[in-house]
N, CA, C and O atoms as a MOPAC input file, in Angstrom:
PM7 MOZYME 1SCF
protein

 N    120.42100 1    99.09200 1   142.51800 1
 C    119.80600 1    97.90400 1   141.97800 1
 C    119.18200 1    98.24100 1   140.63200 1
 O    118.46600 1    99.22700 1   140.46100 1
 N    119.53600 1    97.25900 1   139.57700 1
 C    118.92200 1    97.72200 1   138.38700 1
 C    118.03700 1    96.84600 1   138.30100 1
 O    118.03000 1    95.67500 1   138.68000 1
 N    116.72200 1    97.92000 1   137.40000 1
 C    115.41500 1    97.59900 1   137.14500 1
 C    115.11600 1    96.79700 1   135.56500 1
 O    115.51000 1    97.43800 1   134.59000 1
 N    114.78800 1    96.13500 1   135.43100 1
 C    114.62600 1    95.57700 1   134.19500 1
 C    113.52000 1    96.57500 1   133.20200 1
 O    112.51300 1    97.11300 1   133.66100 1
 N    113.90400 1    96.65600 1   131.98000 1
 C    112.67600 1    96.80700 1   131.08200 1
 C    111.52300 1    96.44900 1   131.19100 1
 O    110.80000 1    97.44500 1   131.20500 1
 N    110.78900 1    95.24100 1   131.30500 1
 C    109.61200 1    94.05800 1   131.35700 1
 C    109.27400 1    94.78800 1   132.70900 1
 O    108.11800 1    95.20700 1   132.75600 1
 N    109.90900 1    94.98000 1   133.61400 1
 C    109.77000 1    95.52200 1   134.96000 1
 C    109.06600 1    97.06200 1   135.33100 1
 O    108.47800 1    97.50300 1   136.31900 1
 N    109.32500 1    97.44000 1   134.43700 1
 C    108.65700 1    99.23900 1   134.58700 1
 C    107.32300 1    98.88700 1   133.44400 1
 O    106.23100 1    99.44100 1   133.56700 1
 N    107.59200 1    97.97800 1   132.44300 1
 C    106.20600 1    98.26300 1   131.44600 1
 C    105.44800 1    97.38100 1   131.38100 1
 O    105.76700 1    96.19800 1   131.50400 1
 N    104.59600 1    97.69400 1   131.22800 1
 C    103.15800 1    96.58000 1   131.77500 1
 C    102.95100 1    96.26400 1   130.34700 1
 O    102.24100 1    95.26200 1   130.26000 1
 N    103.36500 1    96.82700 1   128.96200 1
 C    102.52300 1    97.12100 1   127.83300 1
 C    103.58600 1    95.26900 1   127.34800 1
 O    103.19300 1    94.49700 1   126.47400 1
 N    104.69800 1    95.07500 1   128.10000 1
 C    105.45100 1    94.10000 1   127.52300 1
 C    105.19000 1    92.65900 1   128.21000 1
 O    105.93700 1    91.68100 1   128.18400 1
 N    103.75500 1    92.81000 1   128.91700 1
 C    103.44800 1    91.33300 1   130.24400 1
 C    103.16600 1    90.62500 1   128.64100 1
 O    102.97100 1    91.16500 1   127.55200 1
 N    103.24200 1    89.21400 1   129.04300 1
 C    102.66200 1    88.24400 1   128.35800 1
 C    101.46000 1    87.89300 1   128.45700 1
 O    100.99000 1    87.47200 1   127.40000 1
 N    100.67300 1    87.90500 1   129.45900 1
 C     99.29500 1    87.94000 1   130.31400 1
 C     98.06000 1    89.07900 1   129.78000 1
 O     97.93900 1    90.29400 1   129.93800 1
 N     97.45900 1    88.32600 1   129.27200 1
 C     96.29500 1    89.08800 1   128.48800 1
 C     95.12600 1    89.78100 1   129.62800 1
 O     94.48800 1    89.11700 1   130.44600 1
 N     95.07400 1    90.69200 1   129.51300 1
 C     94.24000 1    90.77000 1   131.10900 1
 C     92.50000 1    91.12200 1   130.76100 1
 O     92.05900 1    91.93200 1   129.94600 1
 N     91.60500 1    90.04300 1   131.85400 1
 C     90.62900 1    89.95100 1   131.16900 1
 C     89.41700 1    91.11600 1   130.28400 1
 O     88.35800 1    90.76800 1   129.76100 1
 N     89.80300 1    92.06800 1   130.32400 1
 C     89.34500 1    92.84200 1   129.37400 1
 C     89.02100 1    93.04800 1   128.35600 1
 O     88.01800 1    93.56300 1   127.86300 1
 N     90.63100 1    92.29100 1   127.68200 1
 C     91.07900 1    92.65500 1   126.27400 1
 C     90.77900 1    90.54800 1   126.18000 1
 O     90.78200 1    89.97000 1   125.09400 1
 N     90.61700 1    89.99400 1   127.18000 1
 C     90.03100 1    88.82400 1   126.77000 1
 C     88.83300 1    88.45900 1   125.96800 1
 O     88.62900 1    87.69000 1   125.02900 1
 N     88.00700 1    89.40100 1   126.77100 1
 C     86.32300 1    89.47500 1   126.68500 1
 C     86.26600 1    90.48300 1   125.94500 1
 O     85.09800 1    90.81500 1   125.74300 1
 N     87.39600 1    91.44900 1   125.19300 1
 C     86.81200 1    92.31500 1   123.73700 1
 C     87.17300 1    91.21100 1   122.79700 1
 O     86.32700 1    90.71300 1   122.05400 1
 N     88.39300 1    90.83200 1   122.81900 1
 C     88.41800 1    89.51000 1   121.71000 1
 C     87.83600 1    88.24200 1   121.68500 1
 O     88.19400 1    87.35600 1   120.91000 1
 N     86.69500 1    88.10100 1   122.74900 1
 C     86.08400 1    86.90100 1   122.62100 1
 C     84.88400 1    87.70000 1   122.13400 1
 O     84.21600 1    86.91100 1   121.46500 1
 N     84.30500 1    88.87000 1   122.15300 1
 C     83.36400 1    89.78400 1   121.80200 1
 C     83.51100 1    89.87500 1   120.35900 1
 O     82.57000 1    89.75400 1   119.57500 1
 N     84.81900 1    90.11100 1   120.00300 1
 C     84.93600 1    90.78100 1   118.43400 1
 C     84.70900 1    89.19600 1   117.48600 1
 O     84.25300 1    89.10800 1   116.34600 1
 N     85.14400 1    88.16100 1   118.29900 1
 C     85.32000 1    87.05600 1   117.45300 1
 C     83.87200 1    86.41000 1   117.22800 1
 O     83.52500 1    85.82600 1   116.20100 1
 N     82.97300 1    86.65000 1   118.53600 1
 C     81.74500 1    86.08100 1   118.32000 1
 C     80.60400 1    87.21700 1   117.14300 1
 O     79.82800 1    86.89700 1   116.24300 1
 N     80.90300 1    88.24700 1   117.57100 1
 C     80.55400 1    89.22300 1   116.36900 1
 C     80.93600 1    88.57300 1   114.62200 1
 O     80.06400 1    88.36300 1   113.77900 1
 N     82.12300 1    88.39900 1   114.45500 1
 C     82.54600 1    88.34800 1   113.45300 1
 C     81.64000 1    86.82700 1   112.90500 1
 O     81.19100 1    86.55200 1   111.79200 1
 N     81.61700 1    86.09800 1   114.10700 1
 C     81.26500 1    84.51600 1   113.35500 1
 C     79.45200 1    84.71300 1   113.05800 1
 O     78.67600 1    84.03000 1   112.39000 1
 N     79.25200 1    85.92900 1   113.86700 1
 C     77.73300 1    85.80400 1   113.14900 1
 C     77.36400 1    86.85700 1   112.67800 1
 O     76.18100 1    87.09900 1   112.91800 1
 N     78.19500 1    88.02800 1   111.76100 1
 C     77.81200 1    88.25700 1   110.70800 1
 C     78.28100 1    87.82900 1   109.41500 1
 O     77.88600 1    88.21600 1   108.31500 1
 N     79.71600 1    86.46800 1   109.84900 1
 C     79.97700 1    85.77300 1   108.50100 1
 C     78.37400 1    85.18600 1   107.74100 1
 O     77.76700 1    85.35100 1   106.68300 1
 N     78.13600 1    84.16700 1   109.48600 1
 C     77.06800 1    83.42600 1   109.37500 1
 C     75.52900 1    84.26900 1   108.20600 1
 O     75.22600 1    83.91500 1   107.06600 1
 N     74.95800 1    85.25100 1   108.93800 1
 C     74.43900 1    85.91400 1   108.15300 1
 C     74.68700 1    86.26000 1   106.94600 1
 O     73.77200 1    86.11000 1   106.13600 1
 N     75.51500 1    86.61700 1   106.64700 1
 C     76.32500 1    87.08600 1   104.70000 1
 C     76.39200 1    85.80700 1   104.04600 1
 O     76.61300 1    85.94300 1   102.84300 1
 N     76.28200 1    84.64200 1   104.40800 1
 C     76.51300 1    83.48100 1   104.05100 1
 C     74.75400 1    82.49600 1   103.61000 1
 O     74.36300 1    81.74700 1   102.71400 1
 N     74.27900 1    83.01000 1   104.66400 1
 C     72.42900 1    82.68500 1   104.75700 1
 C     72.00400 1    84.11600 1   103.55900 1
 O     71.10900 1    84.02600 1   102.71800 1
 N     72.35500 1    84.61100 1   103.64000 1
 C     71.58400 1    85.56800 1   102.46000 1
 C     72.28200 1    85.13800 1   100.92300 1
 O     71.57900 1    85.04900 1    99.91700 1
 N     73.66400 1    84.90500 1   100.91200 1
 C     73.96100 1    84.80300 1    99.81800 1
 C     73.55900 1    83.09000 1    99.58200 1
 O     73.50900 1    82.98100 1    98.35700 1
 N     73.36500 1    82.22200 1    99.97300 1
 C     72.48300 1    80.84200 1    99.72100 1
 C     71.37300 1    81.06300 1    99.64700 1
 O     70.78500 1    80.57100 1    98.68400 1
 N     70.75400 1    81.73100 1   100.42700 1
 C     69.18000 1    81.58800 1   100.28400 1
 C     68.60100 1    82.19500 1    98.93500 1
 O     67.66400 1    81.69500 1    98.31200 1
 N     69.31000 1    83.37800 1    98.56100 1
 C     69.52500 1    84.02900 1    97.85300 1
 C     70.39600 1    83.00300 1    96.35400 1
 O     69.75100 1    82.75900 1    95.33400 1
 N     71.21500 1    82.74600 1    96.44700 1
 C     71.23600 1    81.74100 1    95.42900 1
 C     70.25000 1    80.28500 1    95.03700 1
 O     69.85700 1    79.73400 1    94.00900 1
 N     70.15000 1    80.08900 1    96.36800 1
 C     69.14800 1    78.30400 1    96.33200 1
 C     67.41700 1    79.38200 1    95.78200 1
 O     66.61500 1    78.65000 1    95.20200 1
 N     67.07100 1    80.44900 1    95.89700 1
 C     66.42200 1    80.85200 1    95.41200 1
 C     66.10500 1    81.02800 1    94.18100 1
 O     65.01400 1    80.91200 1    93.62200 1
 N     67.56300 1    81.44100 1    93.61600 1
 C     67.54700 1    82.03300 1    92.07000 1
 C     67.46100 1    80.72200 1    91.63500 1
 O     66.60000 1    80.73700 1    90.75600 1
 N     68.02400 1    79.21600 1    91.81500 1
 C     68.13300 1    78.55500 1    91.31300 1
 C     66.58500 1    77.51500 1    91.19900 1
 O     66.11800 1    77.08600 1    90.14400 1
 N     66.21700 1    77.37100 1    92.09400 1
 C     64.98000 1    76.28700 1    92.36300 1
 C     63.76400 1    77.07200 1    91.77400 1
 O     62.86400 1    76.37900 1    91.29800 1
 N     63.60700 1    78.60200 1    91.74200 1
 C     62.43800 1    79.41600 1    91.36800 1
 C     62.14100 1    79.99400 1    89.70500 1
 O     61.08700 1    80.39500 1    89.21300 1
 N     63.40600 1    79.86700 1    89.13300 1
 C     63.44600 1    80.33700 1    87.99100 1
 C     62.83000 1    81.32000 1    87.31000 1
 O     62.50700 1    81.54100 1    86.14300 1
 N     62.73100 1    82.02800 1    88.70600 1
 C     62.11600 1    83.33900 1    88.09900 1
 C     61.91700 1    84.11100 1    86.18000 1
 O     62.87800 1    84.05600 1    85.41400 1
 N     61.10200 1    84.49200 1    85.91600 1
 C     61.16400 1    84.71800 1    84.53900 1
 C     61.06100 1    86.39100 1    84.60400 1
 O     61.39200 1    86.95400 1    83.56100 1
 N     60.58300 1    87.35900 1    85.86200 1
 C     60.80400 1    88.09800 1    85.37600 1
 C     62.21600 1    89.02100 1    85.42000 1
 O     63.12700 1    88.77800 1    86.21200 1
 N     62.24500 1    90.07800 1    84.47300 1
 C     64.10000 1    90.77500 1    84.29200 1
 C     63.96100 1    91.39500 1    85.97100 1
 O     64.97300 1    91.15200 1    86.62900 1
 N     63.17900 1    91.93000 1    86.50900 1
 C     63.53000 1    93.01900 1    87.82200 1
 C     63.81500 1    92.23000 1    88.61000 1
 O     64.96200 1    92.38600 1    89.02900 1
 N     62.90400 1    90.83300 1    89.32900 1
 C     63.27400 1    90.04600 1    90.16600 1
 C     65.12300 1    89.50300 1    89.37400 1
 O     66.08400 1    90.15400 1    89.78400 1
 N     65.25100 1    88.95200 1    88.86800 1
 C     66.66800 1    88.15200 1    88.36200 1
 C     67.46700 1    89.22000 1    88.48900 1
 O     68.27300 1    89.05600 1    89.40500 1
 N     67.56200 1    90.19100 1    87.96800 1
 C     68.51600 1    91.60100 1    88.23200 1
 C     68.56600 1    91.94800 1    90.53000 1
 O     69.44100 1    92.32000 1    91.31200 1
 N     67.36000 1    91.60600 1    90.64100 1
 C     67.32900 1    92.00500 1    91.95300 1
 C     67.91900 1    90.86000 1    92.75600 1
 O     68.27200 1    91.02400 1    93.92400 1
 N     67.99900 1    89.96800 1    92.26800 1
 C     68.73900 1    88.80200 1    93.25500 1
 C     70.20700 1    88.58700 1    93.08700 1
 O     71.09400 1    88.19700 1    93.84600 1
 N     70.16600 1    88.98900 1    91.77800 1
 C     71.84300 1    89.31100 1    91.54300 1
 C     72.48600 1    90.33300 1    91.81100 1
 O     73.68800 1    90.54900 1    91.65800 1
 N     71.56000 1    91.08400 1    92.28300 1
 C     72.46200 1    92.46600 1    92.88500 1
 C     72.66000 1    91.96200 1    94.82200 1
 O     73.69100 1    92.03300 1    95.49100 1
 N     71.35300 1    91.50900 1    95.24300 1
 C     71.86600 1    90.51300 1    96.78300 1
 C     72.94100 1    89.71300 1    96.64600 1
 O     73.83900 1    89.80400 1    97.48400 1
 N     73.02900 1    88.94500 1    95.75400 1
 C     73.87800 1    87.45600 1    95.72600 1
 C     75.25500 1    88.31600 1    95.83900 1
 O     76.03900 1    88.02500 1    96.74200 1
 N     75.62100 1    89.58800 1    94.74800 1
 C     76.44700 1    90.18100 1    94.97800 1
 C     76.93700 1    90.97600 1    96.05000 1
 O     78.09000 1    91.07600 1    96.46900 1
 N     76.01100 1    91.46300 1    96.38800 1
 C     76.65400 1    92.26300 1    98.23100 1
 C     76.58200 1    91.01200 1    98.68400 1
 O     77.06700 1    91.78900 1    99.50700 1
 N     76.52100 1    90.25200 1    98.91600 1
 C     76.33500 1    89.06200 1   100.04800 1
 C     77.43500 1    88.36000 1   100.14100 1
 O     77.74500 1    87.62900 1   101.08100 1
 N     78.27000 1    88.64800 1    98.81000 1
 C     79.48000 1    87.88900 1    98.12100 1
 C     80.45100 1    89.04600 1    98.57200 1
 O     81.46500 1    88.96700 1    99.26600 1
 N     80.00100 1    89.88000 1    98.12600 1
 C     81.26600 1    91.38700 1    98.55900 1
 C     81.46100 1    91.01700 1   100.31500 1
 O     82.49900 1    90.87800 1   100.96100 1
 N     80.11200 1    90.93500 1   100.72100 1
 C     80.21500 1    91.18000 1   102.22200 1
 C     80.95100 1    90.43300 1   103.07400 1
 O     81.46600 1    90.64200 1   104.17200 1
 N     80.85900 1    89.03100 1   101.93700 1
 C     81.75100 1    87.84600 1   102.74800 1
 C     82.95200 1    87.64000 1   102.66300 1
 O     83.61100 1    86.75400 1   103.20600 1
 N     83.33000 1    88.58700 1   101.86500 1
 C     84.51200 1    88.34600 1   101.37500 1
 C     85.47200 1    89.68500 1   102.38200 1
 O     86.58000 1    89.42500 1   102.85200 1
 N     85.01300 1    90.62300 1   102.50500 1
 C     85.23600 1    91.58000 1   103.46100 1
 C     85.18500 1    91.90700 1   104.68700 1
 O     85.98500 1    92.51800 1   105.39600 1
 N     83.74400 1    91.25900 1   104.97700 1
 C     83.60200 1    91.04500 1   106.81100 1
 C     85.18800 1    90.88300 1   107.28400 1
 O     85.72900 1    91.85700 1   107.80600 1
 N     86.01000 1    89.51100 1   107.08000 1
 C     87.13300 1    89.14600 1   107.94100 1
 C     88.05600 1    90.21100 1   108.17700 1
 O     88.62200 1    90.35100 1   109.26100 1
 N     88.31500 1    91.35800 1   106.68600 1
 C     88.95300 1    92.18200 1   106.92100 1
 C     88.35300 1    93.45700 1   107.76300 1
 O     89.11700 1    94.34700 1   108.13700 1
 N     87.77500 1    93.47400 1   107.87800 1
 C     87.00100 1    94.93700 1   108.75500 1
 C     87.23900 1    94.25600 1   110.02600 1
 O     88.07100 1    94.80000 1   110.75100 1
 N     86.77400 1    93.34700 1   110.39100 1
 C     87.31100 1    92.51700 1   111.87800 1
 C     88.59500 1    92.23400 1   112.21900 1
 O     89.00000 1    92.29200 1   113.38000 1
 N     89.36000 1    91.88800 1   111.14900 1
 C     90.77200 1    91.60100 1   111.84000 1
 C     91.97600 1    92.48800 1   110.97900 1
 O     93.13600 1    92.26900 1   111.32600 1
 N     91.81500 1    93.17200 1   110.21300 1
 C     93.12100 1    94.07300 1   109.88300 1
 C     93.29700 1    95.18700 1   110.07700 1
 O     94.30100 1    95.88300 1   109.92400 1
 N     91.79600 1    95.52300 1   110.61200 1
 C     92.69800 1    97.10800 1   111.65400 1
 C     93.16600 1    97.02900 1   112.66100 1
 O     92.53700 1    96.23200 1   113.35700 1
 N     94.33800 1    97.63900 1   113.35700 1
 C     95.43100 1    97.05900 1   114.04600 1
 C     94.19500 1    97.99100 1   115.69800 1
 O     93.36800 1    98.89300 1   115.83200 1
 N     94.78400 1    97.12400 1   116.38600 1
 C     94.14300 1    97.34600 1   117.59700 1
 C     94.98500 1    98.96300 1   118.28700 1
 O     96.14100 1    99.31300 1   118.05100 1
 N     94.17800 1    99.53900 1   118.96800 1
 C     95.14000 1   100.40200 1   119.37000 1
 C     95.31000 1   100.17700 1   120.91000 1
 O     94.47800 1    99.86400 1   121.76200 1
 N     96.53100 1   100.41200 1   120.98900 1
 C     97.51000 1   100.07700 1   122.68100 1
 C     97.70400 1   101.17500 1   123.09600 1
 O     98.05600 1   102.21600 1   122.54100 1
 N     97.37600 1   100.83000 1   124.47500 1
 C     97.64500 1   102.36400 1   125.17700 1
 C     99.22200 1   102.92400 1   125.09800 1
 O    100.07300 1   102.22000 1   124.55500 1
 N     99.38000 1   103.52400 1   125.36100 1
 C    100.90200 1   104.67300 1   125.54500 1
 C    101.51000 1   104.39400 1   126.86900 1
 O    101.15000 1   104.68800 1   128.00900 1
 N    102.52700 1   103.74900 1   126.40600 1
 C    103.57300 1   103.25300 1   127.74500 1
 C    103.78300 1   104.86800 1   128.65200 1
 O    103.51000 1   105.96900 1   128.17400 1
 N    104.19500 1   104.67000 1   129.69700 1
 C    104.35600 1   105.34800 1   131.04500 1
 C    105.79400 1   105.52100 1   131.06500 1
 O    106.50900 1   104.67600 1   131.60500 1
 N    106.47600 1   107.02200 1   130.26800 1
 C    107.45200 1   107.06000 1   130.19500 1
 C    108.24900 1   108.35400 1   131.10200 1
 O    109.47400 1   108.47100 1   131.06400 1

C-alpha cells in the first residue's frame, strides 16, 4: 500500500495548530502596540513642536531628533515583525 507525501509530513498539514496560532496572534498584538506607541511619540512630539514654539536651539534640535527616531521607528517596526522568515522545524526524514 502506498503512502502519500502529505501522509508521513506533518510540516505539509494545512491546519495551523494552536501554538503557532497564539505566537501569531502574540506577534501581531505586539506589533499593533508598538506601532501605536512610535506613532503617540512622533505626534505628541510633533503637535508639540508645533503649538509650543519653542525658541530655544537645544529644545528644537531635541524634538527633532525624537520626531526623527519616532519616524525611523515607524517606518521599521513592520519590518522587524514581519520579514524575518519564521523558522520551521526539520521534517522527520
Amino acid at each position: 500500500m502506498a503512502v502519500s507525501l502529505a501522509d508521513e509530513s506533518p510540516a505539509l498539514e494545512t491546519n495551523i495548530p494552536d501554538q503557532n496560532r497564539s505566537r501569531r496572534r502574540n506577534k501581531v498584538r505586539g506589533f499593533i502596540i508598538a506601532e501605536t506607541v512610535a506613532l503617540g511619540v512622533l505626534f505628541l512630539a510633533g503637535a508639540f513642536a508645533l503649538s509650543a514654539r519653542p525658541v530655544n536651539s537645544i529644545v528644537i534640535t531635541a524634538l527633532n531628533v525624537v520626531m526623527l527616531a519616532a519616524a525611523v521607528g515607524v517606518a521599521t517596526i513592520p519590518i522587524f515583525f514581519f520579514a524575518v522568515a519564521p523558522v520551521l522545524p526539520r521534517s522527520k526524514r
